[in-house]
C-alpha positions, -999 to +999 in steps of 0.1 A: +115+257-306+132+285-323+136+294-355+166+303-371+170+328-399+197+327-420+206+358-439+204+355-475+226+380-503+205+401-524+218+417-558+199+454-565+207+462-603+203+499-609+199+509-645+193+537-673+158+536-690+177+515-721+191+490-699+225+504-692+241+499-658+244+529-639+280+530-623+281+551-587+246+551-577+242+550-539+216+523-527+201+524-491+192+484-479+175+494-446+203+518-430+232+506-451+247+526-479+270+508-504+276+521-544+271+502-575+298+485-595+310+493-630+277+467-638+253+485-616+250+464-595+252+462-557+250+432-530+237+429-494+235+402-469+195+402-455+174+383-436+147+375-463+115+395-465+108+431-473+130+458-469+136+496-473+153+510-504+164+539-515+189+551-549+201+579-556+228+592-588+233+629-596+209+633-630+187+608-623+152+611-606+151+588-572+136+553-562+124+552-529+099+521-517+095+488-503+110+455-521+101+418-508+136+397-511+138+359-505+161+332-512+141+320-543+140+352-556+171+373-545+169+400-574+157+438-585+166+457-608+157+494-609+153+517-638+162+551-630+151+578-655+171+611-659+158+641-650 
């Protein structure tokens, strides 16, 4: 019997240290770049479990790490602090 994975959409908020979105940050999922909203947030389509992620915004130091997604929890935020 095989299983079947169905891919699930994850939503990375990226934001300032006092909770404000950070507009323009580029967020790696795995080998796929996409840029955060006006919100600070970003979405990607995943097959749940853990997966690669990297942000980066101009004046701000970097995330880089590991995040565990599923479907009952689909959510991150990152804090970014400047530099």
């Amino acid at each position: 019997m095989l299983a079947i994975i169905t891919a699930i959409l994850i939503q990375i908020s990226v934001v300032t240290t006092d909770g404000k979105p950070i507009k323009g940050a580029g967020v790696f999922c795995d080998m796929e770049l996409n840029i955060t909203d006006s919100a600070g947030h970003i979405v990607f389509s995943v097959e749940p479990g853990p997966h690669w992620i990297k942000v980066h915004k101009d004046g701000f130091k970097g995330f880089e790490g590991e995040i565990r997604f599923t479907a009952e929890e689909p959510n991150e935020t990152i804090i970014m602090r400047e530099r």
